[in-house]
C-alpha positions as CSV (number, residue, x, y, z in Angstrom):
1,X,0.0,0.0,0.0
2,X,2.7,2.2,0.6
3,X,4.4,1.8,-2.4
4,X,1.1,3.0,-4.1
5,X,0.8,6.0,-2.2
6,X,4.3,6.6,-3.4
7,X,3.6,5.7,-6.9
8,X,0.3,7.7,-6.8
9,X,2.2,10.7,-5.3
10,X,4.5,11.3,-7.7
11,X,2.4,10.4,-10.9
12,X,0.1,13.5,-9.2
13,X,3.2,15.6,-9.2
14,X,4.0,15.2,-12.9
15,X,0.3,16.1,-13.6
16,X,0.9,19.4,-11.5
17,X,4.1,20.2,-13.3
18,X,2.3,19.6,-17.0
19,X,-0.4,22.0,-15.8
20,X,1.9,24.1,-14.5
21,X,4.2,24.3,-17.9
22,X,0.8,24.5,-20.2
23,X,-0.4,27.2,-18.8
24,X,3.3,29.2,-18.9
25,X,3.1,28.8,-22.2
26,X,-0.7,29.8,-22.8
27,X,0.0,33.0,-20.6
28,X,2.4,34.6,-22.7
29,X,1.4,38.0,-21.9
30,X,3.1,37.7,-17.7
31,X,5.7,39.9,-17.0
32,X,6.8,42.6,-15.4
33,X,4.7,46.0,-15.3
34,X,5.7,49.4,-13.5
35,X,3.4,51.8,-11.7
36,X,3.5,55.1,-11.3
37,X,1.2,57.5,-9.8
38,X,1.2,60.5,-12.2
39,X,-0.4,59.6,-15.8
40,X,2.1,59.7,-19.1
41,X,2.0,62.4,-21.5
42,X,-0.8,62.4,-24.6
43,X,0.1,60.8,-27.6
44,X,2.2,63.3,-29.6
45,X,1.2,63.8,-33.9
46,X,3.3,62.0,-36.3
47,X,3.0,61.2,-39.6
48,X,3.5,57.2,-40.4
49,X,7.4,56.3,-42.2
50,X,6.7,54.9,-45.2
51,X,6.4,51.0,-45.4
52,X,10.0,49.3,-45.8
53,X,8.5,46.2,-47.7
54,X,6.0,43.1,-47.4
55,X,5.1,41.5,-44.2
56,X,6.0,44.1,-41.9
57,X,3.6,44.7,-39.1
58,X,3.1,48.6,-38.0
59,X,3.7,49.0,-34.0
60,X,2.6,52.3,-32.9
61,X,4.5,54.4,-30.7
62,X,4.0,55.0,-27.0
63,X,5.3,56.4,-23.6
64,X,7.9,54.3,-21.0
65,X,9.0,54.9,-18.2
66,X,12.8,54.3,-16.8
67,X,13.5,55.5,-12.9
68,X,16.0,57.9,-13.7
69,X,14.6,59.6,-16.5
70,X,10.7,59.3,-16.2
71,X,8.8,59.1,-19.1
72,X,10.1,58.7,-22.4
73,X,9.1,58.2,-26.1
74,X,9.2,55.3,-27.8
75,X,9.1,55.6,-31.3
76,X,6.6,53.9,-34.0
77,X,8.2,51.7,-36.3
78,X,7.5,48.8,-38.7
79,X,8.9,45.2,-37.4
80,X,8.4,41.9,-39.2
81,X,6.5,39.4,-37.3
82,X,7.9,36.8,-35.3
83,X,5.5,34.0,-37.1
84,X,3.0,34.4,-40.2
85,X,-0.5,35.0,-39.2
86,X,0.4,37.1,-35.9
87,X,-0.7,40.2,-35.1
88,X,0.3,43.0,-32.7
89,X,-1.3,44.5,-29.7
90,X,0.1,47.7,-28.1
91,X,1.1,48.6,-25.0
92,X,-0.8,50.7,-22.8
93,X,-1.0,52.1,-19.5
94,X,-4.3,51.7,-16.9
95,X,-5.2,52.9,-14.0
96,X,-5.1,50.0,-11.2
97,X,-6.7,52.4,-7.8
98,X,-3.1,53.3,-6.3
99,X,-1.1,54.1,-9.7
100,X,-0.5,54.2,-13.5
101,X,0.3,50.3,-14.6
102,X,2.4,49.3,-17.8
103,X,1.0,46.8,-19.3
104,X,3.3,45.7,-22.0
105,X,2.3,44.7,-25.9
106,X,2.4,41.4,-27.2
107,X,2.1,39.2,-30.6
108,X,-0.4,36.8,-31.1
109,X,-2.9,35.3,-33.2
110,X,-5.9,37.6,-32.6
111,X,-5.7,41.6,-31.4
112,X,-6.3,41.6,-27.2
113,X,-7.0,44.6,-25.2
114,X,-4.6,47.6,-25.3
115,X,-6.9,50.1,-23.2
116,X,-9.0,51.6,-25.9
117,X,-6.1,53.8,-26.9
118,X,-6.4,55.6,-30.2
119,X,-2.9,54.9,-31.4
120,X,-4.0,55.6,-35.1
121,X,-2.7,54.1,-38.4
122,X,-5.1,51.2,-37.7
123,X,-5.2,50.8,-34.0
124,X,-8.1,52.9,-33.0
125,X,-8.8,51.7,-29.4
126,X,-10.2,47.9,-30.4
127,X,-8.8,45.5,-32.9
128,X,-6.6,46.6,-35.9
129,X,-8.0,47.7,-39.0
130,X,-4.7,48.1,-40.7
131,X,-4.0,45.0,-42.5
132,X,-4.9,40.9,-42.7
133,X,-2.8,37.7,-43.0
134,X,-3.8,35.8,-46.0
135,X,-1.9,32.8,-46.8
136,X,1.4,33.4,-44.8
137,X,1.8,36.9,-46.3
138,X,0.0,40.5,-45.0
139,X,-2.4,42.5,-46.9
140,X,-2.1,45.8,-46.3
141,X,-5.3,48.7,-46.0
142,X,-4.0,51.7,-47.7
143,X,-6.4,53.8,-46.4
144,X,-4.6,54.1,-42.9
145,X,-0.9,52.9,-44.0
146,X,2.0,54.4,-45.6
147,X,2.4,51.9,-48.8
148,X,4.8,51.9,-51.5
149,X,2.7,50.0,-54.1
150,X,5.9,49.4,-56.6
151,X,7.9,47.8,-53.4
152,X,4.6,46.2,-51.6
153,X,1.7,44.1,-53.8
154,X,-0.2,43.1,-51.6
155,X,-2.8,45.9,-51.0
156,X,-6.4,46.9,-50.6
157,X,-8.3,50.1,-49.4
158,X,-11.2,49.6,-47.1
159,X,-12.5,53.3,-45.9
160,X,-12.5,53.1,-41.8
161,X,-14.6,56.2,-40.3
162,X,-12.1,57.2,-37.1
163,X,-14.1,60.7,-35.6
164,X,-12.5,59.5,-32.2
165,X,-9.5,62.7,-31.8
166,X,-8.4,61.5,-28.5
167,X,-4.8,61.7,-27.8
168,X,-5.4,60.1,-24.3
169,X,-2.3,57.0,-23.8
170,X,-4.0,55.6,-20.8
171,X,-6.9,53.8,-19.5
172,X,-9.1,54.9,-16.3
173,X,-7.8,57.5,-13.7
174,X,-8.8,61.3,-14.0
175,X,-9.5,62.0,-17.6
176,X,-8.2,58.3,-19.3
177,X,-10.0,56.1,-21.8
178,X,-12.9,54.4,-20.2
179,X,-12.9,51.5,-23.2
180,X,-13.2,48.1,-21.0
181,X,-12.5,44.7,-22.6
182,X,-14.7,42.7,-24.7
183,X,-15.2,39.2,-24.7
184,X,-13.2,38.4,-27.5
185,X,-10.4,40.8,-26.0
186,X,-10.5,38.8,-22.8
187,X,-10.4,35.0,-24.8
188,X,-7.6,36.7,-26.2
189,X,-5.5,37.3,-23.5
190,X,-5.6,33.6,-22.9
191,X,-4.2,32.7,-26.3
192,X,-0.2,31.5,-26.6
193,X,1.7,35.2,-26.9
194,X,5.1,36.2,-27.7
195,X,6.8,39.2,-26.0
196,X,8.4,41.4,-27.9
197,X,10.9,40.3,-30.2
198,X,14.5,41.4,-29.8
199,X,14.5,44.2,-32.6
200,X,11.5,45.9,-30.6
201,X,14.0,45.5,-27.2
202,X,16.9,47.0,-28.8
203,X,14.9,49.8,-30.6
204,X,13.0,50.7,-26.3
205,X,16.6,50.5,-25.1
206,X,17.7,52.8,-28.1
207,X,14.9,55.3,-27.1
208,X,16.1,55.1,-23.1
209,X,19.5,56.1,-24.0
210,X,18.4,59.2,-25.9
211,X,17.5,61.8,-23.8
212,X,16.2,63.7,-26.2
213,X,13.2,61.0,-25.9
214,X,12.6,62.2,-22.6
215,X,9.5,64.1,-21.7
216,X,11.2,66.5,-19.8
217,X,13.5,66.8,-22.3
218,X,11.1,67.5,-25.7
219,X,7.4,68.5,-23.4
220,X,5.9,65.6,-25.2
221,X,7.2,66.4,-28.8
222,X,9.7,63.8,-29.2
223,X,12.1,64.8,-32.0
224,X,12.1,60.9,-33.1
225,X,8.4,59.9,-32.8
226,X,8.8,57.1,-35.6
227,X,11.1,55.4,-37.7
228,X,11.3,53.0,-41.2
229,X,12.9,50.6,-39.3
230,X,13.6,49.3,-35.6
231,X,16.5,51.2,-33.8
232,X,17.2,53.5,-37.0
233,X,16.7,56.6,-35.2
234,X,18.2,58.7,-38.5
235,X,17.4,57.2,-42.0
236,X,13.7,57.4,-42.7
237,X,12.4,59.0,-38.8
238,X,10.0,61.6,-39.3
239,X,9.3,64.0,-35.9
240,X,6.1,64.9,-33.9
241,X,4.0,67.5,-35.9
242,X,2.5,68.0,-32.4
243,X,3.6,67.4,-29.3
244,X,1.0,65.6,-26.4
245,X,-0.1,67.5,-22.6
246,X,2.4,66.6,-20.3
247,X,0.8,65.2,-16.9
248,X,2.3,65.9,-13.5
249,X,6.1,66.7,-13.6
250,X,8.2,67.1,-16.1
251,X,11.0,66.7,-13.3
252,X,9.7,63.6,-11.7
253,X,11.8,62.1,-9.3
254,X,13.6,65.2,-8.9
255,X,10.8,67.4,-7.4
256,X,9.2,64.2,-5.5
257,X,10.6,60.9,-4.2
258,X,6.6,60.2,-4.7
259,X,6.9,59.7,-8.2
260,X,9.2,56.7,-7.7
261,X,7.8,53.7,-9.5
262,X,7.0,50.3,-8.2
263,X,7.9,47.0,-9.7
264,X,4.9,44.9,-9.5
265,X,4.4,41.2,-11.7
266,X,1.9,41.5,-14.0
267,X,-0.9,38.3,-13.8
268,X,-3.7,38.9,-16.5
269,X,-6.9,37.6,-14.9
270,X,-11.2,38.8,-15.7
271,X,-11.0,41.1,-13.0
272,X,-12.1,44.6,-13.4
273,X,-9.1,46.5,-14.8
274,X,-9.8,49.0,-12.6
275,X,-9.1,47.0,-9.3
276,X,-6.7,47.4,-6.9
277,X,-3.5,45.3,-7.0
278,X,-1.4,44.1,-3.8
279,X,2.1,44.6,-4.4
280,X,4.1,41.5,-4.1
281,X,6.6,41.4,-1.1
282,X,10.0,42.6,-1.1
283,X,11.9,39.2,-2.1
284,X,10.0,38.9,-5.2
285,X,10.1,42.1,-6.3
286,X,14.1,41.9,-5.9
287,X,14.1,39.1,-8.3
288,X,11.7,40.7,-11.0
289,X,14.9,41.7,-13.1
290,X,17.6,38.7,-12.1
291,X,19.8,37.8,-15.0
292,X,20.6,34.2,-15.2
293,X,24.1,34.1,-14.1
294,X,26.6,31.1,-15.4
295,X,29.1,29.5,-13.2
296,X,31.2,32.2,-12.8
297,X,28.8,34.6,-11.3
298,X,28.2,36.7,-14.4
299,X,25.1,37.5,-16.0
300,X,24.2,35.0,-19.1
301,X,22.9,37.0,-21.4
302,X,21.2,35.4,-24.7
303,X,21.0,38.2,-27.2
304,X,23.7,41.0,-28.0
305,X,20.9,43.8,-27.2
306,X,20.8,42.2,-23.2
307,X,24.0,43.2,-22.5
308,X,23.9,46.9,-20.9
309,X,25.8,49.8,-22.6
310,X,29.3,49.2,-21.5
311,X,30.7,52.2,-19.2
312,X,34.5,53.2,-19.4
313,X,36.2,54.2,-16.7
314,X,38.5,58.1,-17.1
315,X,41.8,56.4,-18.5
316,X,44.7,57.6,-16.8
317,X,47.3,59.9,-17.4
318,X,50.4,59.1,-18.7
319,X,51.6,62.7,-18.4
320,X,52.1,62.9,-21.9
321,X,49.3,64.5,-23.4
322,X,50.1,63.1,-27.0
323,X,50.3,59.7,-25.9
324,X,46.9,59.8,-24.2
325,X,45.1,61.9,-27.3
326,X,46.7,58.5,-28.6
327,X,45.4,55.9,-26.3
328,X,42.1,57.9,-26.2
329,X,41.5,57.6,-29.9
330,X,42.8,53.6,-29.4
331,X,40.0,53.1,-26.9
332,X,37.3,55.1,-29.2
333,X,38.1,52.7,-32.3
334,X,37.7,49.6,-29.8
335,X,34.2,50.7,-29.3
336,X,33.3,51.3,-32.3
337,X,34.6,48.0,-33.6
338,X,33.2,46.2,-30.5
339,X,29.6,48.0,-31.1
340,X,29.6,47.0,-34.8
341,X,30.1,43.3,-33.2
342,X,27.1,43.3,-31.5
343,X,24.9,44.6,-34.2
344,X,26.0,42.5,-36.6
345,X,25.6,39.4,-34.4
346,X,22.2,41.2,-33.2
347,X,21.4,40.5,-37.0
348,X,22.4,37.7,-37.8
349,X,20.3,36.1,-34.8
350,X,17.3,37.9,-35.8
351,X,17.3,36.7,-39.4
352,X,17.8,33.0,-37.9
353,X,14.4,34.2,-35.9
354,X,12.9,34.9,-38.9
355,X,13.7,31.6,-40.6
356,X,12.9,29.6,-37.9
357,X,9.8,31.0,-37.3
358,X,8.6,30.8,-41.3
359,X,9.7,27.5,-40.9
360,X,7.5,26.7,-37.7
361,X,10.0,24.8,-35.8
362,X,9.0,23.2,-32.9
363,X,9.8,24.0,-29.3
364,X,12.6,21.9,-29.4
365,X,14.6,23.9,-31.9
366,X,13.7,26.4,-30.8
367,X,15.0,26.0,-27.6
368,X,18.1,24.9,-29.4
369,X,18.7,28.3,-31.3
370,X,18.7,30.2,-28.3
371,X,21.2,28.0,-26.8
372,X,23.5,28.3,-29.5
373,X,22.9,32.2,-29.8
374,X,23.8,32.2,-25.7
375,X,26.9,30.4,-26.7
376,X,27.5,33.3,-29.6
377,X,27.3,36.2,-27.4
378,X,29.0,34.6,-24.5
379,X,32.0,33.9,-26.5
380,X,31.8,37.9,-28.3
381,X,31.7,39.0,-24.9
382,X,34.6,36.8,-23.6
383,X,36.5,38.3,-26.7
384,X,35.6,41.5,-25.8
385,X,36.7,41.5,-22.3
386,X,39.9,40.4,-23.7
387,X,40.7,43.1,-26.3
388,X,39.5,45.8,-23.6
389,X,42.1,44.1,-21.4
390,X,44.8,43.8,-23.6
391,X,44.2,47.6,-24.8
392,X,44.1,48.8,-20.7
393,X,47.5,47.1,-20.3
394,X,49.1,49.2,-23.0
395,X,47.9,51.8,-22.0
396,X,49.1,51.5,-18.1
397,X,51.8,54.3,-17.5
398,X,55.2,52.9,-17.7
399,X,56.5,52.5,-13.9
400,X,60.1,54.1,-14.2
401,X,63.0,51.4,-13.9
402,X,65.0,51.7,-11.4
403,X,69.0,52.6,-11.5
404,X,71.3,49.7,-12.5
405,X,73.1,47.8,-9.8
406,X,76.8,46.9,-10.4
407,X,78.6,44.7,-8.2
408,X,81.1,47.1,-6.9
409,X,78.1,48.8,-5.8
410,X,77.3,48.7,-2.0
411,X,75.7,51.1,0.7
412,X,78.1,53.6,2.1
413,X,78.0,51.3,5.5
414,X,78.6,48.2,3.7
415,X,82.0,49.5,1.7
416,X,85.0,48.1,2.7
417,X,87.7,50.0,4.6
């Protein structure tokens, strides 16, 4: 009997686990969301870059936040889709009774909620209107996107009456969208997701590190407020025609440590969006950004666009102000050369994305790409390290040598009478 309790134990225990990995890949829409308890800025007025070719997917701009900085502009841009037939839904921000909560965008099979937020070009608070899949390859409306009909064929025009002007960007609080979720918007949020793919990352880290994108920096005109392509800040951005009302401060953290965010994990459920939600204790909230770390203690990153901005050190003097022009220009070219690196190994992975997804490969090789692409930026970084080493010990100041001993040297104690 006991070995049948035993038996019947652990068979329940593999039953928990299989739940317990369906539904992590059902829910593909947890993650992390940040509150903040003065709304973003109004959606700013940009025309749409113009189309760079078939099957790319138009992801509207929108406002982040970063705890330094406060809000800042994340520009539209067109991104291919991880996987034929998926769509995009934005991400917004809602009211939750103590705070403004990110709720981040997603790709999946059918539109879900993103706050009723009139983002335009298609995305007019519900659904998309800006394009369908049809046989693995996206039809575009005309009527609300940018289209180069010589470079993209597949077209149509359907006339879509928009007389919503609303430049709201969030949901609930004083003077947000009060859109709520519809049925198909809530079966939607149970669907399998995928976060956003890694040129979308690098493109919101991009925008971070610009501080023109700041709010406090532009008043809610962002100078960048879309571009052709993902992280191309230059060739084919246009600006804001218009810039949106700027909520609260400008100054944010520096005026009030009350404007200080709080981390909280992000666990869809049919609740009322509007509902308070208890902030998880301190040990979780710790862990919400943990990098998996490899044996030696160091973060294991999977993707070149993971790994932070580096951040040099002054170099030291040598005294020789020729000699450090020298060593200064020595450094610059090593991060330039080192940047290139990682965008050019940033792209290569991507395109393997690509491929892998047109070729719906199963979990398992999937799983297997991203190990190998671990192993590639791993070993880049390793080589990194390396050369920044290699170019730090050149550049060390030379320790002066000391005078030459000769044997019929000795101390004027030691000399022989």
């Amino acid at each position: 009997m006991h070995s049948i309790s035993s038996i019947r134990l652990v068979l329940f225990g593999l039953m928990v686990g299989l739940v317990l990995v369906f539904c992590a890949q059902s829910f593909g829409q947890v993650g992390v969301a940040i509150s903040v308890n003065f709304a973003p800025p109004d959606l700013p007025v940009y025309d749409q870059p113009l189309c760079p070719g078939p099957d790319y997917i138009w992801t509207p701009g929108y406002w982040a936040w970063d705890e330094e900085d406060g809000y800042y502009w994340v520009p539209g841009t067109w991104v291919l889709a991880p996987e034929p037939d998926y769509y995009w839904t934005p991400a917004y921000w809602a009211w939750e009774g103590n705070g403004y909560r990110f709720f981040p965008g997603y790709w999946g099979p059918v539109i879900g909620f993103y706050g009723g937020i009139n983002y335009g070009y298609g995305y007019f608070g519900h659904g998309y209107e800006g394009g369908r899949w049809e046989r693995g390859h996206f039809y575009y409306n005309r009527t609300v996107n940018n289209v180069n009909v010589n470079i993209v064929h597949n077209t149509y025009n359907t006339t879509i009456v928009n007389s919503t002007v609303n430049r709201v960007s969030y949901n609930g609080g004083n003077g947000g969208i009060s859109a709520r979720p519809t049925a198909e918007e809530e079966r939607a949020t149970r669907e399998r997701h995928i976060p956003a793919i890694a040129a979308q990352t690098q493109h919101m880290q991009a925008a971070r590190s610009n501080p023109e994108m700041r709010a406090s920096a532009n008043n809610g005109r962002p100078p960048v407020a879309a571009t052709a392509r993902p992280g191309s800040f230059r060739e084919g951005a246009v600006a804001a025609r218009q810039g949106g009302a700027v909520h609260g401060s400008v100054q944010g953290r520096q005026q009030g440590r009350g404007t200080a965010p709080t981390a909280q994990e992000h666990v869809p459920s049919a609740q009322p969006r509007n509902a308070p939600v208890p902030e998880p204790p301190a040990s979780q909230r710790a862990q919400v950004h943990e990098q998996p770390r490899n044996e030696n203690g160091r973060p294991r990153y999977t993707h070149p666009n993971e790994i932070p901005r580096p951040e040099r050190s002054a170099s030291s003097s040598t005294g020789n102000p020729k000699m450090d022009q020298k060593y200064q220009k020595q450094q610059q070219k090593l991060d330039n050369q080192q940047a290139r690196d990682r965008q050019k190994l940033q792209q290569r992975q991507e395109q393997e994305h690509q491929r892998v997804a047109q070729q719906q490969a199963n979990e398992a090789q999937k799983q297997q790409m991203e190990q190998r692409h671990q192993q590639q930026t791993q070993q880049m970084m390793q080589r990194h390290e390396q050369q920044s080493q290699k170019l730090e010990s050149r550049q060390q100041p030379r320790q002066q040598a000391p005078p030459p001993v000769h044997a019929n040297s000795h101390p004027p104690e030691q000399r022989k009478q």
